[in-house]
C-alpha positions, 0 to 999 in steps of 0.5 A: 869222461870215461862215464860219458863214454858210457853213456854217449854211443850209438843211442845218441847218433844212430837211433835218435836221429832215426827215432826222432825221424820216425815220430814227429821231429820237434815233438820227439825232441821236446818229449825227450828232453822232458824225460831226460829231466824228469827221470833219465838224470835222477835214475843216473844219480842213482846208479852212481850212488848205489855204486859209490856207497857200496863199493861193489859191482852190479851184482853184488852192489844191492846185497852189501847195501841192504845187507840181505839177499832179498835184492839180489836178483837184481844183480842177475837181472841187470847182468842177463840183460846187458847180454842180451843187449851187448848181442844186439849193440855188437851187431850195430858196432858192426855195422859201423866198421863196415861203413868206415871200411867202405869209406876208406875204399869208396866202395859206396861213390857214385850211388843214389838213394836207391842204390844205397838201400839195395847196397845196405840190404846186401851187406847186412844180408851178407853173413860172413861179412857180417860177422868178422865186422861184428867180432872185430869190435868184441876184440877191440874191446877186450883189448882195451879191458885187458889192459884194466880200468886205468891204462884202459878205459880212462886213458882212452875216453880221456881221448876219445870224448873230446875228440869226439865233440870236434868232431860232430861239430865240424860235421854239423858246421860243414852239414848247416851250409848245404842248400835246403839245410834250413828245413831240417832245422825246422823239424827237429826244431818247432814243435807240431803238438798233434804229433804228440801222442802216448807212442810217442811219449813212449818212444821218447821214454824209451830213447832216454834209457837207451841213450843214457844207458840208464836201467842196466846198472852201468854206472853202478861199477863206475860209481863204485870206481868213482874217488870219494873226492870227486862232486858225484852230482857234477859228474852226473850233471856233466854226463847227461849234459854231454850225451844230450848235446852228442844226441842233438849234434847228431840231430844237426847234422842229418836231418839238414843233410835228409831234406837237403838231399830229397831223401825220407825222415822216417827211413828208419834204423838204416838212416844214418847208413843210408843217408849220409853215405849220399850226403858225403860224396857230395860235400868238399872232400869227400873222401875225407869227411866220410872218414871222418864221420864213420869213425866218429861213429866207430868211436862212440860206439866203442866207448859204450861197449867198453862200458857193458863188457867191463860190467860183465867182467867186474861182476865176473871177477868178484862172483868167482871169488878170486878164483879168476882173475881180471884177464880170465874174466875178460877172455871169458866174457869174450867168448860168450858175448862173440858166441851171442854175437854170431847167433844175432847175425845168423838170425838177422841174414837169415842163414839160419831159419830156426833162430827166428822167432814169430817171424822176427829176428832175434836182433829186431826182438832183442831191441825191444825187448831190451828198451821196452821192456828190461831196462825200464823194469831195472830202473823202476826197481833202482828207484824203488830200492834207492827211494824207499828201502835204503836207508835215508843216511846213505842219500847222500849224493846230493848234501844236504846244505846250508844254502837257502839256494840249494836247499831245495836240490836233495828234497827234489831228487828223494820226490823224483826217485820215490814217486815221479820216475817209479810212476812214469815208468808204470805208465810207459809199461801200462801203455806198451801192454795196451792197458792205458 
C-alpha cells in the first residue's frame, strides 16, 4: 500500500485525464498502457531491486551496489530532481486544499463555465492565498515523516489507498448516470488511429514516468524498506495494476461528466478544477459529493508527496553519517522544500517578475523539464546500470523457475531492461529535441 501510494497521486487524477483530453482520447489511452507494458512496469521492477539488493537510500544505493563511486552521481541527479519536482507538485497539492477549502464553504455554487475559469485564474493568481495552500501540505507531510516509515507512512497508506478506491468508484458510479455521459466513454474508449502521432506517443511516454513515478528513484528506498519475505514482482505487479486502474477511474469520471455538461477535453491543467466544480453542484448532494472528491484529490496527493520528501530525508539521514538524525533530517528537508515552494508561487502569480524565465514561470518550466526531460534520463541510466553493469547474480527480483510457464518471465525482463526500455527512451529524447 504504502508503494501504491507512491506511485498512485496527482499523475493519476489531474494530469492524465487533462493529457489524455488534450491528445486525442482513446489513442492516448491505448499508447499509454502500451508504455506502462513495455517500459513503465520493468523501470519499477528495477527500482525495487536496486533498493532491495542494496540495502541503501537513492543516494547511495548504486555505489554499495557497484562497489565504486562511477555511479554515484546518480544519487545526486535522482536527489536534485525530486526538488525540483517536489516545488512543482506542492504548488498542484496546493491547489487541491484550496478547492477542498472551497468545497466545505460552497465559495464556488452558482457558477458557469466562464465563471469558473475566471474564479481558477483569480485564485492561482492570488500569492498569499496560494501560498499558505502550498505550505499547508509541505507541514502535513512532514508530520507524518516525523512520526517514521512504520507509524507514518505505512499506517496511513493502509488507510488511505482503500479508501481512496471507494471513493472513485462511487464518483465514477453516480458520474455514468448524468445524461450525454455515453459520450465520454467513447473517447476515452475508441481508438481514432490518425490521432496517433510521435507528440502523442511522447506525451503518452511521458505520462507513464510521471504517473508511475518511475525515473526518480523512488522506490529505491522502499525497496531497500521492502522484508525479503515479501514476492517483489507481486508487489510491482499490484502497484502498476492499482495506479493504472486510479488513472482510468479518474478517466470515467471526467470526461462523461465534460460532455455531459458542454464543456472542453482539452481545457488543460485546469481540467479537473474547472470541470467538476460545475459537475458537483449539479449532482444529488452537492455539497457532499464535492467534499468528497476534493478530498480524495488531497488524499492521493498526499500519499505521493510523502514518498518524495521521505527520499530527501533517508538519503539526508545516511549522507550526514549519523550526524542528523531522522527528525533533524526531516525539519531540514522541510525548510528547503517550503523555500522552493514560495519561489514556485511567486513566480507563478507573477509577483516577482524576475523568477520568470523565456517568458515562462518557473512552475510551467519545472513540469517539463521534470517529465521531459530528467526523470527519462534517471530511467535510462537505472536500466543501463541494472541491464548491464550489475552483475547478473543479483537479477533476481524475478527467480529463476522450474516451471515451464514461468520460465519465460526473467528472460523477458533482462530483454526489456537491456534494449527494449533503454531504446524507447532515446527515441522519446531524440523526438523531444526534433532530431527524429
Amino acid at each position: 500500500m504504502a508503494a501504491a501510494g507512491s506511485a498512485v497521486g496527482l499523475g493519476n487524477i489531474w494530469k492524465f485525464p487533462y493529457e489524455a483530453g488534450e491528445n486525442g482520447g482513446g489513442a492516448f489511452l491505448i499508447i499509454y498502457l502500451l508504455c506502462v507494458l513495455m517500459f513503465g512496469l520493468p523501470l519499477l521492477m528495477t527500482e525495487l531491486l536496486i533498493g532491495r539488493k542494496s540495502r541503501k537510500t537513492t543516494f547511495s544505493a548504486f555505489r554499495a551496489i557497484s562497489g565504486s563511486d562511477r555511479w554515484q552521481w546518480m544519487g545526486w541527479w535522482s536527489s536534485i530532481t525530486i526538488y525540483i519536482l517536489m516545488g512543482f507538485y506542492f504548488v498542484v497539492t496546493g491547489w487541491c486544499f484550496n478547492y477542498l477549502y472551497e468545497a466545505v464553504f460552497n465559495t464556488y455554487i452558482g457558477m458557469d463555465s466562464a465563471a469558473l475559469l475566471d474564479h481558477f485564474a483569480a485564485n492561482v493568481s492570488d500569492t498569499p492565498r496560494m501560498i499558505l495552500c502550498s505550505l499547508f501540505p509541505v507541514l502535513l507531510t512532514a508530520a507524518v515523516l516525523w512520526m517514521g516509515v512504520n507509524k507514518g507512512i505505512e499506517r496511513l497508506s493502509k488507510i488511505l489507498m482503500p479508501l481512496l478506491l471507494v471513493m472513485m468508484i462511487v464518483m465514477a458510479g453516480r458520474v455514468l448516470m448524468l445524461d450525454g455521459s455515453s459520450t465520454g466513454m467513447r473517447f476515452l474508449f475508441e481508438i481514432d488511429t490518425s490521432q496517433i502521432t510521435p507528440a502523442v506517443f511522447m506525451k503518452a511516454a511521458g505520462q507513464c514516468f510521471f504517473s508511475l513515478s518511475v525515473g526518480l528513484g523512488l522506490l529505491i528506498t522502499y525497496g531497500a524498506y521492502m522484508p525479503a519475505s515479501q514476492n517483489a514482482t507481486v508487489t510491482s505487479i499490484q502497484v502498476v495494476v492499482v495506479d493504472t486502474l486510479v488513472a482510468l477511474l479518474a478517466g470515467v469520471i471526467i470526461f462523461p461528466a465534460v460532455f455531459a455538461f458542454g464543456f472542453d477535453p482539452a481545457e488543460g491543467p485546469e481540467l479537473v478544477f474547472v470541470v467538476l466544480p460545475a459537475v458537483l453542484q449539479n449532482m444529488s448532494f452537492a455539497w457532499f459529493s464535492g467534499v468528497l472528491f476534493f478530498l480524495l484529490l488531497c488524499i492521493a496527493a498526499i500519499t505521493s508527496t510523502i514518498s518524495l520528501m521521505e527520499v530527501e530525508v533517508a538519503a539526508l539521514t545516511e549522507y550526514s553519517g549519523g550526524r542528523l538524525n531522522r527528525h533533524q533530517s526531516v525539519l531540514i528537508t522541510t525548510a528547503v522544500t517550503s523555500l522552493l515552494v514560495a519561489i514556485y508561487v511567486l513566480s507563478m502569480t507573477g509577483a516577482c517578475p524576475s523568477l520568470r524565465f523565456f517568458g515562462h514561470d518557473l512552475f510551467g518550466l519545472a513540469d517539463t523539464l521534470v517529465t521531459t526531460f530528467m526523470m527519462p534520463l534517471g530511467a535510462l541510466c537505472m536500466s543501463l546500470f541494472a541491464g548491464w553493469f550489475m552483475p547478473s547474480k543479483d537479477i533476481e527480483i524475478i527467480p529463476r523457475s522450474g516451471n515451464r510457464y514461468k520460465q519465460w518471465l526473467r528472460p523477458l525482463f533482462v530483454f526489456l531492461l537491456r534494449w527494449v526500455v533503454p531504446t524507447a527512451i532515446v527515441f522519446i529524447f531524440l523526438n523531444g529535441l526534433d532530431i527524429l
